[in-house]
N, CA, C and O of each residue as an XYZ file, in Angstrom:
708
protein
N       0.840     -1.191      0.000
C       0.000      0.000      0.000
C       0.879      1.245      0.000
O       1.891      1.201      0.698
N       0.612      2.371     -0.710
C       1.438      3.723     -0.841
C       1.146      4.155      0.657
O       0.157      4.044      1.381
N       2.660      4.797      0.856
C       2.426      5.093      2.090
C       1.426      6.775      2.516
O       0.906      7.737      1.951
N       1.595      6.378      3.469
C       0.113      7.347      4.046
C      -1.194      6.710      4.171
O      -1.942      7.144      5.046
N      -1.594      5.722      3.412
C      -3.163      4.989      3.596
C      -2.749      3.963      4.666
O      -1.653      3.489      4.964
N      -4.128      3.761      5.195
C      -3.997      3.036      6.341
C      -3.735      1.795      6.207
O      -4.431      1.220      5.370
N      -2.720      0.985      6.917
C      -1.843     -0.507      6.881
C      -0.919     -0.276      6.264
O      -0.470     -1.288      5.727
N      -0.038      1.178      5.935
C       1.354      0.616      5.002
C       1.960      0.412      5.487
O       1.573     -0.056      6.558
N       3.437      0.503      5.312
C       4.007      0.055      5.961
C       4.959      1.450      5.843
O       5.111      2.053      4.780
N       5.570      1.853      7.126
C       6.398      2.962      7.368
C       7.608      2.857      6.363
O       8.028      1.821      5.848
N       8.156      4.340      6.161
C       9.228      3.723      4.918
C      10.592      3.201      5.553
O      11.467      2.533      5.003
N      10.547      3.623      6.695
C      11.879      2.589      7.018
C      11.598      0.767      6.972
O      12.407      0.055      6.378
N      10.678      0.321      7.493
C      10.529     -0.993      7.346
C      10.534     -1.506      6.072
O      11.265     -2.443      5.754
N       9.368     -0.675      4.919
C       9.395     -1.041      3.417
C      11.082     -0.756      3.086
O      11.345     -1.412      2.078
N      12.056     -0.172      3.470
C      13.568     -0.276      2.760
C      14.177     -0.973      3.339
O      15.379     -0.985      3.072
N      13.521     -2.161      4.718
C      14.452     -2.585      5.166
C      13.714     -4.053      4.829
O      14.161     -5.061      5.376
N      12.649     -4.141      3.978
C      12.202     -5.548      3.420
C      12.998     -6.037      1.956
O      13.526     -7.096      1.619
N      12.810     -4.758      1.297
C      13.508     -3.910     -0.110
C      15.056     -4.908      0.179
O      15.647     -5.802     -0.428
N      15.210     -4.293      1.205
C      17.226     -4.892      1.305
C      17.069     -6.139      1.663
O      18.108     -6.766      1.461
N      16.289     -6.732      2.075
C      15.992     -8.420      2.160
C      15.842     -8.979      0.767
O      16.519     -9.852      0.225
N      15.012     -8.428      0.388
C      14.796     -9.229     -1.052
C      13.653     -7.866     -2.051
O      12.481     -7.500     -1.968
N      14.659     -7.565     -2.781
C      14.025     -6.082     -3.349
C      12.457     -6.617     -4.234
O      11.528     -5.882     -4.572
N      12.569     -7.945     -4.413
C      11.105     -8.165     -4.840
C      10.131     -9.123     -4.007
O       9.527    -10.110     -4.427
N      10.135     -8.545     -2.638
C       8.714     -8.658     -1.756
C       7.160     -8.486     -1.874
O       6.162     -9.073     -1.456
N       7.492     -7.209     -2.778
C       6.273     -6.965     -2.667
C       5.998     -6.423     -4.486
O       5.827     -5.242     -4.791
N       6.013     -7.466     -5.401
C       6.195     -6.913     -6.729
C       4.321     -6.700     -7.300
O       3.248     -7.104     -6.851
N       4.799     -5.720     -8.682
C       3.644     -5.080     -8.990
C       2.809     -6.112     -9.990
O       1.664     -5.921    -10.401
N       3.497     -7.035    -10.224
C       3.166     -8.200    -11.064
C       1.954     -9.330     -9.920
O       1.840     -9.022     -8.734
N       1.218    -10.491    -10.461
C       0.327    -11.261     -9.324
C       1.613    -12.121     -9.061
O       2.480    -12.346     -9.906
N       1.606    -12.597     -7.681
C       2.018    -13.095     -6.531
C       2.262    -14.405     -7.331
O       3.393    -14.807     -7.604
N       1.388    -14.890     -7.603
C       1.474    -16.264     -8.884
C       3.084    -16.501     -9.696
O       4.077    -17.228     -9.690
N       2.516    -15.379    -10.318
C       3.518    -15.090    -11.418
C       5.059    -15.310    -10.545
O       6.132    -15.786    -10.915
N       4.569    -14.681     -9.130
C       6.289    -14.335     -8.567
C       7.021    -15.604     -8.084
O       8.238    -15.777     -8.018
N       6.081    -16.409     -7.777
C       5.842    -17.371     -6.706
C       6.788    -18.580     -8.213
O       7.894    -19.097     -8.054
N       6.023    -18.698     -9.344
C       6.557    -19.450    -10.128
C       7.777    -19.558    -10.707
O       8.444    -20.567    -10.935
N       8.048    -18.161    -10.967
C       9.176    -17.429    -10.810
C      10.471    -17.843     -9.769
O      11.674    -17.972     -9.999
N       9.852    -17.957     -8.809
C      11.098    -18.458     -7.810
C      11.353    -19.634     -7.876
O      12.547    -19.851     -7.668
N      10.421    -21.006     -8.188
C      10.399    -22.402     -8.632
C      11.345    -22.358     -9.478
O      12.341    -23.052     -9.270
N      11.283    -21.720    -10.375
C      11.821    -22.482    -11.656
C      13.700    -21.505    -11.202
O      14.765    -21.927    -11.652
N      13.594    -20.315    -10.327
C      14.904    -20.276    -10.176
C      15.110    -21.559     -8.898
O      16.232    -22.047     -8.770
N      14.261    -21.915     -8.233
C      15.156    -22.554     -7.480
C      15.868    -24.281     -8.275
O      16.949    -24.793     -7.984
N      14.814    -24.829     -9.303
C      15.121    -25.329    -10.343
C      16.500    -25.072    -11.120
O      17.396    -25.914    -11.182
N      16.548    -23.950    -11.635
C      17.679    -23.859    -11.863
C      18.892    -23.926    -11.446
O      19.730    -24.716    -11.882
N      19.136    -22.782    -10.236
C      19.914    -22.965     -9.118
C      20.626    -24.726     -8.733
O      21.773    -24.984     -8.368
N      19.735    -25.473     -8.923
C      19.596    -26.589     -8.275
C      20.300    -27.508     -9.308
O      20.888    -28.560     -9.056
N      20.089    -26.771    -10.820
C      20.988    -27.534    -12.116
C      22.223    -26.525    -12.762
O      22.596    -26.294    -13.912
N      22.708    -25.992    -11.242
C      24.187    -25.161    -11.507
C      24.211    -24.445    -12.713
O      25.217    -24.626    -13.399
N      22.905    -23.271    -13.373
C      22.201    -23.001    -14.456
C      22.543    -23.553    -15.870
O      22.409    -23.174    -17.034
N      22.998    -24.526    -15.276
C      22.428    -25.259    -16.541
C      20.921    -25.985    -17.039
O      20.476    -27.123    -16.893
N      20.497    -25.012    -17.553
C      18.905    -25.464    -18.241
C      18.439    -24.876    -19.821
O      17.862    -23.804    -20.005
N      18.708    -25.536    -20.547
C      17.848    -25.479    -21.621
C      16.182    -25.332    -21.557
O      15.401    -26.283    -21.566
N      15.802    -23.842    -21.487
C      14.184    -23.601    -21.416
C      13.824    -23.629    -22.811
O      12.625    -23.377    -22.936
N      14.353    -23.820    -23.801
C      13.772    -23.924    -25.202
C      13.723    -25.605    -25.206
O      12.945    -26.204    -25.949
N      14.329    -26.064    -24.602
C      14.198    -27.575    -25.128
C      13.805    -28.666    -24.053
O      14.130    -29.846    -24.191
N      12.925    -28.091    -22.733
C      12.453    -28.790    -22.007
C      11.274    -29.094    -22.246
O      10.371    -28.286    -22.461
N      11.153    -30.609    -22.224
C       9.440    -31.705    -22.641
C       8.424    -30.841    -21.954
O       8.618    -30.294    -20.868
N       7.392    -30.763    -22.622
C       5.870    -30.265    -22.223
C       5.623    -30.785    -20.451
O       4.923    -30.249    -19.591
N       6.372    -31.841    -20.376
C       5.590    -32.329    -19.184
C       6.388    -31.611    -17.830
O       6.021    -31.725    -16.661
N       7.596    -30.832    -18.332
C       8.145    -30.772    -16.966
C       7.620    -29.954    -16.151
O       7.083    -28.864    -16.344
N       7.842    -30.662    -15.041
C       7.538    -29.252    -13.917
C       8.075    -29.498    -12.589
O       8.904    -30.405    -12.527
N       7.768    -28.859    -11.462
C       8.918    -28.948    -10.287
C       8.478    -28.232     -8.960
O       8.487    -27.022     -8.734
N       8.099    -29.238     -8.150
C       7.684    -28.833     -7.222
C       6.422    -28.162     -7.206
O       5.892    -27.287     -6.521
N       6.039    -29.052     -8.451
C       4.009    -28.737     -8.573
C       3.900    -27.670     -9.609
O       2.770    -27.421    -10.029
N       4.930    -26.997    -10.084
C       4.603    -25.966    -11.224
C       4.984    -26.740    -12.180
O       5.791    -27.659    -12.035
N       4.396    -26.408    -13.303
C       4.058    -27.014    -14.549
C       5.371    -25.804    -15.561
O       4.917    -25.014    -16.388
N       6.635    -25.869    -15.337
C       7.678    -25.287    -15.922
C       7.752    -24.865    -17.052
O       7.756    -23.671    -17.354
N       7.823    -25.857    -17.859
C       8.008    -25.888    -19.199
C       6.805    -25.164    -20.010
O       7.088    -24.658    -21.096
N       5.255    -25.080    -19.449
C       4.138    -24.120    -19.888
C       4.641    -23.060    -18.978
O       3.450    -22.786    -18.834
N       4.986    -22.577    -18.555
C       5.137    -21.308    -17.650
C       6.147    -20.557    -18.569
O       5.864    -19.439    -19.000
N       7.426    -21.225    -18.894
C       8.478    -20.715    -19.439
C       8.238    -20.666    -20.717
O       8.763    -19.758    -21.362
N       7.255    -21.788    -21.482
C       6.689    -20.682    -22.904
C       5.677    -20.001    -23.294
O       5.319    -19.585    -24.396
N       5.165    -19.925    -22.022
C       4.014    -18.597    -21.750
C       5.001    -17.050    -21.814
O       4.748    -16.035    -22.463
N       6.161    -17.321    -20.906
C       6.606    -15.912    -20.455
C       7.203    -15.568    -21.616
O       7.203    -14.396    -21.992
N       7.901    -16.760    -22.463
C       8.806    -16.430    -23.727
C       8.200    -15.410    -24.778
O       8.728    -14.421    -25.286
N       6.457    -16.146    -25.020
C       5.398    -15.775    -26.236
C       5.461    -14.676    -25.478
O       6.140    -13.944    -26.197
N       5.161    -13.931    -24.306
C       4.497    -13.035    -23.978
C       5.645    -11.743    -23.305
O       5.451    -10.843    -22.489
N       6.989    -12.207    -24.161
C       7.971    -11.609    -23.219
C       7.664     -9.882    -23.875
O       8.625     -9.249    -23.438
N       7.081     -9.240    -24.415
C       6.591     -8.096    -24.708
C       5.789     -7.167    -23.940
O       5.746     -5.942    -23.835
N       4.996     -8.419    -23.300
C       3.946     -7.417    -22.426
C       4.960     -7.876    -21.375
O       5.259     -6.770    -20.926
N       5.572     -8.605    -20.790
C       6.278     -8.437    -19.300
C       6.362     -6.999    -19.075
O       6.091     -6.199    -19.971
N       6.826     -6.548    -17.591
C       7.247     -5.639    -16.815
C       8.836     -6.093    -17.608
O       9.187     -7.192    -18.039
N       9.822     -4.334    -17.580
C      11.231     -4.547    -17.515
C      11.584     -5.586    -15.861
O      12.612     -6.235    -16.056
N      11.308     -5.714    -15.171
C      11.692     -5.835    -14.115
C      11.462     -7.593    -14.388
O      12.233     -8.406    -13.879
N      10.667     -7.874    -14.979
C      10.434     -9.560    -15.334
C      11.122     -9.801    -16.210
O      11.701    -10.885    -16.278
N      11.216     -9.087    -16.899
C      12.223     -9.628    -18.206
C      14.047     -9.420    -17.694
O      15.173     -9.824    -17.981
N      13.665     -8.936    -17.203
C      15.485     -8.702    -15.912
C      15.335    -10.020    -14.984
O      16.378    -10.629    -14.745
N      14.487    -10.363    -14.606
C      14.414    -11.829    -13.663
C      15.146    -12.985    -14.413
O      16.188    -13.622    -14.262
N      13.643    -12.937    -15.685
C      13.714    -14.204    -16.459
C      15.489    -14.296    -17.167
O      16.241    -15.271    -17.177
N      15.740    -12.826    -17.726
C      16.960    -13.273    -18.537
C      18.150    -14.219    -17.876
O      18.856    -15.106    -18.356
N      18.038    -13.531    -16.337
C      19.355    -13.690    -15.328
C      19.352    -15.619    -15.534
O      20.410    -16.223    -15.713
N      18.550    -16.043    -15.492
C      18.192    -17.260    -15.770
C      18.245    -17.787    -17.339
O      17.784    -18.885    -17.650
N      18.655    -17.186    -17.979
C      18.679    -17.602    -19.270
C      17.358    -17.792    -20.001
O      17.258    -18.606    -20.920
N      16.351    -17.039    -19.589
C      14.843    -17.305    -20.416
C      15.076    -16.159    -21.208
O      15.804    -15.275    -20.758
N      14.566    -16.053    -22.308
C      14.307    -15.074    -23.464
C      13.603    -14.682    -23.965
O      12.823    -14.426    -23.049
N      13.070    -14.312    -24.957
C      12.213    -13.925    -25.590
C      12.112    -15.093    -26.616
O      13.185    -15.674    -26.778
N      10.864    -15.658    -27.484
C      10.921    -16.704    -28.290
C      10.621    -15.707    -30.134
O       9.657    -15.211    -30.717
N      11.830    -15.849    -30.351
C      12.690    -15.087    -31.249
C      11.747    -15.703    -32.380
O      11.355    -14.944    -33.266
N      11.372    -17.025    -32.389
C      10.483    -17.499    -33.848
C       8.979    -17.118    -33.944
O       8.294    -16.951    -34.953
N       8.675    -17.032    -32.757
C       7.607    -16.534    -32.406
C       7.385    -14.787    -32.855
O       6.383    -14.250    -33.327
N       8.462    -14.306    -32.573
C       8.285    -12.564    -32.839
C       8.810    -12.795    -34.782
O       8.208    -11.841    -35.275
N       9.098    -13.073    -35.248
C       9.591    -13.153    -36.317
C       7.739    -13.938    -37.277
O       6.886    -13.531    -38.066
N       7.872    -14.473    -36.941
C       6.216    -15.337    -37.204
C       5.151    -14.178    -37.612
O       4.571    -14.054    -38.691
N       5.040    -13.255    -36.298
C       4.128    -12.092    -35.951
C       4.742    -11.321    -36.403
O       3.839    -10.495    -36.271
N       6.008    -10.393    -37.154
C       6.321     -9.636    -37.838
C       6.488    -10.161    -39.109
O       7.031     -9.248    -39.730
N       6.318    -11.223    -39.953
C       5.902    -11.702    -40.856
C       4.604    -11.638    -41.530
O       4.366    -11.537    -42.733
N       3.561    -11.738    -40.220
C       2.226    -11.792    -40.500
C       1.684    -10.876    -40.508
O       0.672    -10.641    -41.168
N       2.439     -9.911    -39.515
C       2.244     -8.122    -39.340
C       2.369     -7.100    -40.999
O       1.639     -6.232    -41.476
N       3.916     -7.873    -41.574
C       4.536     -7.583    -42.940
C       3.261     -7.627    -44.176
O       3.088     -6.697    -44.964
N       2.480     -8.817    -44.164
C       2.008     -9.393    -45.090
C       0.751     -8.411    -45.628
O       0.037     -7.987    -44.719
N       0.503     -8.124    -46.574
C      -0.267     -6.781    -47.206
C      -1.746     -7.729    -46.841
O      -2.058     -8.824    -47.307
N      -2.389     -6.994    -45.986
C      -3.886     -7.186    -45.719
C      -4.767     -6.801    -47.523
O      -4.770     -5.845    -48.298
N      -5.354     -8.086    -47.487
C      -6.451     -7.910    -49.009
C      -7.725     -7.644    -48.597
O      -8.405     -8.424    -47.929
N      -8.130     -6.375    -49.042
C      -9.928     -6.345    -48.697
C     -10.846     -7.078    -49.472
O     -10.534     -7.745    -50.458
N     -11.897     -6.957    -49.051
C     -12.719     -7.971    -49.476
C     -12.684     -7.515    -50.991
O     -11.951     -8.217    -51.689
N     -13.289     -6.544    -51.595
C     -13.396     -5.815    -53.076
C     -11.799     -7.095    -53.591
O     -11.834     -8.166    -54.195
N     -10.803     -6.444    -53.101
C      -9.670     -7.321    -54.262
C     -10.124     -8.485    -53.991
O     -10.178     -9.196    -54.994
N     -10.473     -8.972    -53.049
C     -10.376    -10.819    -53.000
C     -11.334    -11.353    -54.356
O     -11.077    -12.120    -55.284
N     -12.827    -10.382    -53.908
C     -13.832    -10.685    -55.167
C     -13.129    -10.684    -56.434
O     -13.138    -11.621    -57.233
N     -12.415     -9.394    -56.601
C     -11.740     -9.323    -57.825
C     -11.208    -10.447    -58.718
O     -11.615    -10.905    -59.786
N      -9.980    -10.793    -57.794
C      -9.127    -11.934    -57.939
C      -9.739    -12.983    -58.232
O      -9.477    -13.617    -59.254
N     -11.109    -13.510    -56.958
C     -12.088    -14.614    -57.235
C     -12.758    -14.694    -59.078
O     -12.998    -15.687    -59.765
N     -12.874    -13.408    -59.363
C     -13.459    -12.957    -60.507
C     -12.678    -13.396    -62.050
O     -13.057    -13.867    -63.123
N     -11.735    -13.063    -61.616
C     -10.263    -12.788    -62.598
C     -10.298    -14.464    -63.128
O     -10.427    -14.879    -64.280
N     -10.132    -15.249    -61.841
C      -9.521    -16.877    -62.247
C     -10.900    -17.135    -62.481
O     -10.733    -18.146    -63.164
N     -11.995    -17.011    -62.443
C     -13.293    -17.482    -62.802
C     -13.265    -17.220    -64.303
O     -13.249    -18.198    -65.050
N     -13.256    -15.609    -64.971
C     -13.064    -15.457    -66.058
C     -12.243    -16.350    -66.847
O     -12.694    -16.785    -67.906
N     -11.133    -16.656    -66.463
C      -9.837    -17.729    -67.183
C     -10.363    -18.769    -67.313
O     -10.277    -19.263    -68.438
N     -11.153    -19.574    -66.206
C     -11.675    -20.845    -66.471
C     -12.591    -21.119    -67.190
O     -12.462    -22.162    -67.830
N     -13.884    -20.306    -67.384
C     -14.713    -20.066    -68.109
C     -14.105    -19.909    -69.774
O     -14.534    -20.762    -70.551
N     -13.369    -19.117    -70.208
C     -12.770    -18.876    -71.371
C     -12.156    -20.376    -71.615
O     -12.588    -21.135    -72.483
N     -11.343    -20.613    -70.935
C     -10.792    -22.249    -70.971
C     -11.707    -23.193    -71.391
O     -11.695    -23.813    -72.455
N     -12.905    -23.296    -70.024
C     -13.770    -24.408    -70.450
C     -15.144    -24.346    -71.035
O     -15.868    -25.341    -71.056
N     -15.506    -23.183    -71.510
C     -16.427    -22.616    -71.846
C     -18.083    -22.763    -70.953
O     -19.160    -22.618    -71.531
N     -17.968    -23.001    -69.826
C     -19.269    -22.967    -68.469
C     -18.534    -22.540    -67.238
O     -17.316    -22.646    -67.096
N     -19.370    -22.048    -66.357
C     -18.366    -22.071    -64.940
C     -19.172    -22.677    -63.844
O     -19.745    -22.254    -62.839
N     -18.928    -24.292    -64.652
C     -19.451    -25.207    -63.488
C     -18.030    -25.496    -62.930
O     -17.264    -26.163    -63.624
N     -17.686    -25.094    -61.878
C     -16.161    -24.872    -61.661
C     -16.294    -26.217    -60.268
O     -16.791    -25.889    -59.191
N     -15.898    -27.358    -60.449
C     -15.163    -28.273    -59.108
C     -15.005    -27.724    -58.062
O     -14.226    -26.771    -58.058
N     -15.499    -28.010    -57.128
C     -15.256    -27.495    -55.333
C     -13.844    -27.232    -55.148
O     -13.497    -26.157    -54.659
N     -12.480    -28.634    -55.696
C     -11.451    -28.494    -55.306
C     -10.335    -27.876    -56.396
O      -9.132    -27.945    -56.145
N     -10.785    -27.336    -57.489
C     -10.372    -26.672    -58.517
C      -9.696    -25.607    -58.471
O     -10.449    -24.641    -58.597
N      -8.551    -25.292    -58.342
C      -7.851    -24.302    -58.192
C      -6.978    -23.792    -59.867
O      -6.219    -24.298    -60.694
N      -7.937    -22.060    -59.546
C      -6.897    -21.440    -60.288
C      -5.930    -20.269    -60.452
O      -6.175    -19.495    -59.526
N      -4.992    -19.814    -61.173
C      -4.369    -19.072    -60.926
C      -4.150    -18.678    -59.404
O      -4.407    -17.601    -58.867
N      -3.460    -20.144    -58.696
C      -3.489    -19.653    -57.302
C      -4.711    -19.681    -56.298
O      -4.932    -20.172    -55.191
N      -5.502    -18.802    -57.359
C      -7.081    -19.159    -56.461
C      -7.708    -20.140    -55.991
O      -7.991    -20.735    -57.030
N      -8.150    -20.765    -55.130
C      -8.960    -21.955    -54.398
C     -10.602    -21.634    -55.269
O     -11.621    -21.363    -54.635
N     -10.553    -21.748    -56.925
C     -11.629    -20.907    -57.413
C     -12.715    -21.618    -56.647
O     -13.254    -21.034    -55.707
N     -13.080    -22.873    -56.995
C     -14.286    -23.880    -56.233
C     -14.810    -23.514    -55.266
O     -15.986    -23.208    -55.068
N     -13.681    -23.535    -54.408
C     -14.050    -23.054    -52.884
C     -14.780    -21.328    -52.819
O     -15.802    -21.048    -52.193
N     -13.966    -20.374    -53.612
C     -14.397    -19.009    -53.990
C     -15.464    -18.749    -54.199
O     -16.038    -17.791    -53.681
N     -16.188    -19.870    -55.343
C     -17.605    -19.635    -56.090
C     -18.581    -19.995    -55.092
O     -19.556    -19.264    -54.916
N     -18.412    -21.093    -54.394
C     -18.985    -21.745    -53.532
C     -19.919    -20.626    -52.281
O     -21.077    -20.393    -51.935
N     -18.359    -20.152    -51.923
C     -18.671    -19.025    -51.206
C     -19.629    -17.777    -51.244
O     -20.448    -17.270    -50.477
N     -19.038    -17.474    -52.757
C     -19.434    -16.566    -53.600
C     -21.735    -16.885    -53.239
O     -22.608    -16.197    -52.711
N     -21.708    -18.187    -53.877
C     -23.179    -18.468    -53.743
C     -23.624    -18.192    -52.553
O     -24.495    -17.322    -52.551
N     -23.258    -18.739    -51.259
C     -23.250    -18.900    -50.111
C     -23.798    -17.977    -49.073
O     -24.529    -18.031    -48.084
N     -22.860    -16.789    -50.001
C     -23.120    -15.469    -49.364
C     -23.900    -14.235    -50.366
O     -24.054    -13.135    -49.836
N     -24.304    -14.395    -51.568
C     -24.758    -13.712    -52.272
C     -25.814    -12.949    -51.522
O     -25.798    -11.898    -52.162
N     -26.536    -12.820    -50.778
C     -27.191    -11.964    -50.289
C     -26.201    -10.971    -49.565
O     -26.891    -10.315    -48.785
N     -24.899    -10.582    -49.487
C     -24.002     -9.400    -49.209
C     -23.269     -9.784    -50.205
O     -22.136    -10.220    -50.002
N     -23.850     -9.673    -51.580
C     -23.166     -9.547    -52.780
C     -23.663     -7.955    -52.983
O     -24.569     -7.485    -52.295
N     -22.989     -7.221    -53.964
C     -23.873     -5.815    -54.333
C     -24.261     -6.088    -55.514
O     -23.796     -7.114    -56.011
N     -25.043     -5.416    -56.172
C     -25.790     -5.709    -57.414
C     -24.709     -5.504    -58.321
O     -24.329     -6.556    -58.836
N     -24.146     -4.566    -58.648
C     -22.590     -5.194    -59.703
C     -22.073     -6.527    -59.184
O     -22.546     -7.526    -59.726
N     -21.336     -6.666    -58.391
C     -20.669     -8.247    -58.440
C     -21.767     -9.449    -58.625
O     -21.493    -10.547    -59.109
N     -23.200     -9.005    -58.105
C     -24.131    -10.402    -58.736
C     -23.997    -10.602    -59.955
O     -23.891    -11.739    -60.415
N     -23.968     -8.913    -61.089
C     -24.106     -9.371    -62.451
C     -22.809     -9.377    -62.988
O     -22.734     -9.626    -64.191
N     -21.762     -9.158    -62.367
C     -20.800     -9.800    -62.830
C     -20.528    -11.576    -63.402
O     -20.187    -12.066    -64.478
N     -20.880    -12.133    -62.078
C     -20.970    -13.400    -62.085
C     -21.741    -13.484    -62.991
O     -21.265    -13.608    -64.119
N     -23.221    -13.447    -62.816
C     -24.068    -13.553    -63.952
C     -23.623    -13.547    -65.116
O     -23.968    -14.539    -65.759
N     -22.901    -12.722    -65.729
C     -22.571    -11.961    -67.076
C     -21.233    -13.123    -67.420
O     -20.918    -13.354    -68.588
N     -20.298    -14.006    -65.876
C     -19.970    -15.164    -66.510
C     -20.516    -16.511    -66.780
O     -19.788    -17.344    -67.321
N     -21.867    -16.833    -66.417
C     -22.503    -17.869    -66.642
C     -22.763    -18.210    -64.833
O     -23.091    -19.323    -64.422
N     -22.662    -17.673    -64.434
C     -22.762    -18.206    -62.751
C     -24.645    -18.328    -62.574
O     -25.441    -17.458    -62.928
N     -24.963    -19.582    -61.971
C     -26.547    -19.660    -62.218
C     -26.899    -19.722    -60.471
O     -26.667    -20.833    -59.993
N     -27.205    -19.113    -59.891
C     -28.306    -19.518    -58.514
C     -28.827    -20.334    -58.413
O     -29.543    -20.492    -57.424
């Protein structure tokens, strides 16, 4: 509690808990801290030698479930507190580097609105049609890239949030309701 409200603790005692162990009373849940100390005393206990990238799903130690804890904190080493991510490193935990690379990949990747997708859906429909002259197009028929089958399918599926151009588009390629 900040001092001045009633139950804190005077500031000489809070600096003389501080010099016991400066994280007594951390801003993070008690959980978090509590697990935290497991897996250092775990470590501690394997002269830090521990591979946290390459410990089995099942481990755990002294009732904490380790190995989910340590790739919870890894995925989530972004939102940590600096002060957790100063814990975890001292211990050799990190950040999970494939994981942030994954999500700045997916972050990278040019978002398509719906209008281009139709487009595109449109485009390889046209090709196939010209090709096979109907666009009774196969469910698993893929063209130019496009999953067309699956597209048209859709396309039907949802035609009531079609707009009246893209209905007669289709239309205008042989597409029947």
């Amino acid at each position: 509690m900040p001092t001045g409200e009633p139950g804190a603790l005077a500031p000489e005692r809070r600096a003389a808990l501080e010099e016991i162990d400066p994280w007594w009373c951390p801003a993070w849940p008690i959980t978090w801290q509590r697990t935290y100390a497991t897996a250092r005393q775990w470590w501690l206990e394997s002269d830090g030698r521990v591979d946290w990238t390459g410990l089995p799903v099942e481990t755990a130690f002294e009732g904490e479930q380790l190995s989910r804890w340590v790739q919870v904190q890894r995925a989530g080493w972004a939102e940590l507190d600096r002060e957790q991510r100063d814990l975890l490193s001292a211990l050799g935990i990190g950040e999970d580097k494939e994981l942030v690379a994954a999500r700045a990949a997916a972050a990278a990747k040019p978002k398509v609105s719906r209008s281009d997708r139709f487009a595109q859906g449109l485009a390889a429909l046209a090709a196939f049609v010209e090709r096979q002259g109907h666009a009774r197009v196969p469910r698993s028929h893929k063209e130019d890239g496009t999953s067309l089958g699956t597209w048209l399918n859709n396309q039907k599926a949802r035609r009531d949030k079609l707009s009246p151009e893209q209905l007669g588009q289709l239309e205008a390629l042989g597409v029947g309701w």
